[in-house]
C-alpha positions in Angstrom: 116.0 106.8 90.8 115.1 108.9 87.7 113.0 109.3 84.8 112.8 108.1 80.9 110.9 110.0 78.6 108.8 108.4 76.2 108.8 108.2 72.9 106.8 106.1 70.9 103.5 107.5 71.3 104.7 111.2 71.0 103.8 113.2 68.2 106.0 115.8 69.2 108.4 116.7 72.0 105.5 118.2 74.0 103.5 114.9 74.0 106.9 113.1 75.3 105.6 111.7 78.7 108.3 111.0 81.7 107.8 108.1 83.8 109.8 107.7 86.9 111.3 104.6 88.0 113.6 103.3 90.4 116.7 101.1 90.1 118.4 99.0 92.3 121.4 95.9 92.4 123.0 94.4 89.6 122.7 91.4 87.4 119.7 90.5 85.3 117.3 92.7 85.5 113.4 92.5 86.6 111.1 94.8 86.3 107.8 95.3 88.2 105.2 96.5 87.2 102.4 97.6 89.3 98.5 96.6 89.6 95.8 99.7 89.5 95.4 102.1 91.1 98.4 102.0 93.3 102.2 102.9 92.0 106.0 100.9 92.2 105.6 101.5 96.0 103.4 98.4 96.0 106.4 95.9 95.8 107.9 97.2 99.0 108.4 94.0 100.5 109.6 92.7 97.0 112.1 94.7 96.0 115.0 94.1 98.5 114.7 90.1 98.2 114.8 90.7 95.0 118.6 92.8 95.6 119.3 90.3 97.5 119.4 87.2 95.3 121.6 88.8 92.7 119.2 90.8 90.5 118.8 94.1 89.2 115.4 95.4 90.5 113.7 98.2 88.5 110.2 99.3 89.2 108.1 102.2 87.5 105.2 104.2 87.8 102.8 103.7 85.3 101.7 106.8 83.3 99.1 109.0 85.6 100.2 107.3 88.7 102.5 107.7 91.1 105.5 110.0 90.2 104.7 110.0 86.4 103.7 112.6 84.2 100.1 112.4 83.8 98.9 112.9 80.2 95.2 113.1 79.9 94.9 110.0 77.6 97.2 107.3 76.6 95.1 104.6 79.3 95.0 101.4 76.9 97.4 98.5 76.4 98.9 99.5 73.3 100.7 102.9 74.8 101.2 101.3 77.8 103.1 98.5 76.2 105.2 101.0 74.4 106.0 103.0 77.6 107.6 99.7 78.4 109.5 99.2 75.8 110.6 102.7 76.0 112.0 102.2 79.4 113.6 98.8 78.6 115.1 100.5 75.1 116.3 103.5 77.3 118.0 101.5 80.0 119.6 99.4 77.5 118.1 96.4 79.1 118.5 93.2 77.7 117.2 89.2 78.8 115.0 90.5 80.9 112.0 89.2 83.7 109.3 90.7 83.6 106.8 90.8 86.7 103.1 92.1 86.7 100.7 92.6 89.1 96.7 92.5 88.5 96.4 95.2 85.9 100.5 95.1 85.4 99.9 91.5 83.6 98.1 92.8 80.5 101.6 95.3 79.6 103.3 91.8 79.6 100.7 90.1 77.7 100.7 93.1 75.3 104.4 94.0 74.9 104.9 90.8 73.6 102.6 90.8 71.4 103.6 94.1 70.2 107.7 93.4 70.4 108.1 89.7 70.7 110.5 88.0 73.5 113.9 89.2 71.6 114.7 91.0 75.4 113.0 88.6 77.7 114.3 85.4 79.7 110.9 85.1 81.4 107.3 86.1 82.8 105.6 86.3 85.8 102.0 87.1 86.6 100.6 87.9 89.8 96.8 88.2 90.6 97.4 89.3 87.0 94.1 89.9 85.2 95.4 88.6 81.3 94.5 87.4 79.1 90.4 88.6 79.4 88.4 89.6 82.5 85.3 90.7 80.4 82.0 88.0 80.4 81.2 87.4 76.9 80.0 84.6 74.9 83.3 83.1 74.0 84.5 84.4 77.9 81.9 83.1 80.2 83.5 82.8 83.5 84.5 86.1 83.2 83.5 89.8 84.8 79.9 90.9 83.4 80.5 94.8 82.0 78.1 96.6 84.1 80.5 95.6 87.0 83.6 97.8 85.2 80.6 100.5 84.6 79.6 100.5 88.4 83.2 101.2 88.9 83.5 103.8 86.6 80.2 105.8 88.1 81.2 105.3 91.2 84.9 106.8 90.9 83.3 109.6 88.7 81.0 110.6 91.8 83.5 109.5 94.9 86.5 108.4 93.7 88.4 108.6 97.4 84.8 106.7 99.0 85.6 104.0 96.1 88.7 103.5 96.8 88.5 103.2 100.4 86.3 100.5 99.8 88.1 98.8 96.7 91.5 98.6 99.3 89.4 96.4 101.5 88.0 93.8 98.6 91.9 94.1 97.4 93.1 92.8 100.7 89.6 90.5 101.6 90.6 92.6 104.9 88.1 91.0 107.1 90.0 87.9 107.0 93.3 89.3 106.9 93.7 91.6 109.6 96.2 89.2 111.1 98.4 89.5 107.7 98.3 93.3 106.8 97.7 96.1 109.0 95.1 98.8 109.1 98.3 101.0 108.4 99.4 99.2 105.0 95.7 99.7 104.2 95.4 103.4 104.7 99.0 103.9 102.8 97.9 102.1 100.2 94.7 104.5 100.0 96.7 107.3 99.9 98.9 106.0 96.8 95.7 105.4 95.4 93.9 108.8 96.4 97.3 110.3 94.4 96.9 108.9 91.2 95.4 111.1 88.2 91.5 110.7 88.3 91.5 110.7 84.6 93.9 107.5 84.2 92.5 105.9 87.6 89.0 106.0 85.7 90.3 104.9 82.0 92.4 102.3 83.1 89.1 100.5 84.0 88.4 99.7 80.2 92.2 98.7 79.6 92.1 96.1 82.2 88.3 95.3 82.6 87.6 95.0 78.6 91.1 94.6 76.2 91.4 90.7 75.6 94.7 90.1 75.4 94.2 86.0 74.4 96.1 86.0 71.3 98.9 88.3 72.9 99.4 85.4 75.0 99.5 83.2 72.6 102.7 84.1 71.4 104.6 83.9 74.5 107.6 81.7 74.1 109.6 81.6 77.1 109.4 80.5 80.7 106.2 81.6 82.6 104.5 81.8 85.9 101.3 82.2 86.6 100.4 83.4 90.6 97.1 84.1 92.2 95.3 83.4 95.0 92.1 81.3 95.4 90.3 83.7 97.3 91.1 86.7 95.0 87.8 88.5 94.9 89.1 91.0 92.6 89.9 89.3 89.7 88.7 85.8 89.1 91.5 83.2 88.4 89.2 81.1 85.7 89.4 83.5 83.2 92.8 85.1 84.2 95.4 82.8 85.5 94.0 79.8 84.7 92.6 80.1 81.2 96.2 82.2 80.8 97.8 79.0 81.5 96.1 77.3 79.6 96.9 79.4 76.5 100.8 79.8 77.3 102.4 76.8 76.1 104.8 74.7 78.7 104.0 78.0 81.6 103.2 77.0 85.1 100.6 77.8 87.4 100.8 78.7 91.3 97.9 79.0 93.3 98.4 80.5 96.8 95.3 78.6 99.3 93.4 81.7 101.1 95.4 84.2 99.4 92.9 87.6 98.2 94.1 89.4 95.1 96.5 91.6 97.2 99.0 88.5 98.0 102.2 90.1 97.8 101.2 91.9 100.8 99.2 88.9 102.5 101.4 86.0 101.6 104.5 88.6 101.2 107.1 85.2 102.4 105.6 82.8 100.6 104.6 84.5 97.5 108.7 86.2 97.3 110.2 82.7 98.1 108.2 81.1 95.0 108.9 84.2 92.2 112.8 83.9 93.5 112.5 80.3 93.3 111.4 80.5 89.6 113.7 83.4 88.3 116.8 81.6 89.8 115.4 78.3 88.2 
């Protein structure tokens, strides 16, 4: 446990921002990184069978969530992508996996396209919302604007009410209760509920609106595309499946009945095949 500082977006030493992360095991390293608007305490129920099949499990807290520093901009993919960097340059990281949840999917779409595969063996997205969510003309299946705007007005007048809501449709909790527990729901509230209100509400545009298609384009090494077919957070047409679709020789997984928040639904199943793949 500790924190890098980051450096490539910094103008000066004041504008360095820390971001904490957690380490654990040895062996190739994986990192996760975590969907919106939760923090690295999401992959709970990941991290130790990840330990325990001989890897090196790291996990960070994006900037304005969780035990970060929380700037008050520095919300789009291009930072965010450099925070990345900055913590694989600062660990001294090297053929690394990569794992992203929802939201977490566009830093890997972006940091390759930003720093190329030179320090990645291979690629995982979950629920993952890359490479476009946004409905336009060339994007048709995907998420019409005024959606990611009723979000935003809704944080900005009850951000806690929203999110109380949001865990539900994260977890399809009606038709889950027998697979996560009101508990998990109301601790994941409260991660949420913790975030920066600035970065919970800009991160909406990052993830709802940057079209990350041509980032994906230049992914060259083994990847795995996850999501569940009744994700009613992020459609998988636009996401995992047109994703797949772009990235040449990847595979794709889809989970039957899983909603978006699958690694806590399908926690056995959804572990067994990301193991599965970074052994492979």
């Amino acid at each position: 446990m500790g924190y890098i500082k980051t450096t490539s977006q910094a103008r000066n030493e004041n504008d360095a921002v820390n971001l904490y992360y957690e380490d654990y095991g040895t062996g190739q390293p994986v990192i996760l990184i975590h969907g919106w608007p939760l923090s690295h305490a999401m992959w709970e129920y990941q991290k130790q069978d990840i330990v325990e099949a001989g890897f090196r499990c790291i996990s960070y807290d994006r900037r304005g969530f969780g035990s970060s520093d929380r700037p008050w901009d520095g919300y789009d993919y291009d930072t965010m992508a450099d925070d990345l960097n900055d913590l694989i340059t600062s660990l001294h990281l090297d053929d690394v996996i990569l794992i992203g949840f929802s939201m977490g999917g566009g830093e890997l779409a972006r940091y390759v396209g930003r720093f190329g595969t030179t320090k990645i063996s291979k690629l995982v997205f979950i629920s993952s919302i890359a490479p476009f969510m946004l409905k336009t003309d060339d994007n048709p299946n995907g998420v019409p604007a005024e959606t990611f705007e009723e979000f935003k007005e809704a944080i900005k007048k009850d951000r806690l009410g929203f999110l109380e809501e949001f865990g539900k449709d994260f977890f399809s909790y009606k038709d889950n209760k027998d697979n996560v527990s009101g508990s998990q729901l109301h601790y994941n509230w409260g991660i949420a509920a913790g975030a920066s209100p600035k970065a919970t509400l800009d991160c909406i545009d990052a993830f709802g609106k940057t079209d990350l298609r041509d980032d994906l384009k230049k992914i060259d090494v083994p990847t795995l595309f996850i999501h569940g077919d009744a994700d009613d957070i992020v459609p998988m047409e636009p996401t995992s499946q047109q994703g797949h679709e772009l990235v040449r020789n990847s595979m794709l997984q889809v989970i039957d009945g899983a909603p978006h928040g699958c690694v806590f639904t399908h926690t056995e199943l959804l572990n067994k095949i990301v193991i599965n793949f970074i052994r492979s």
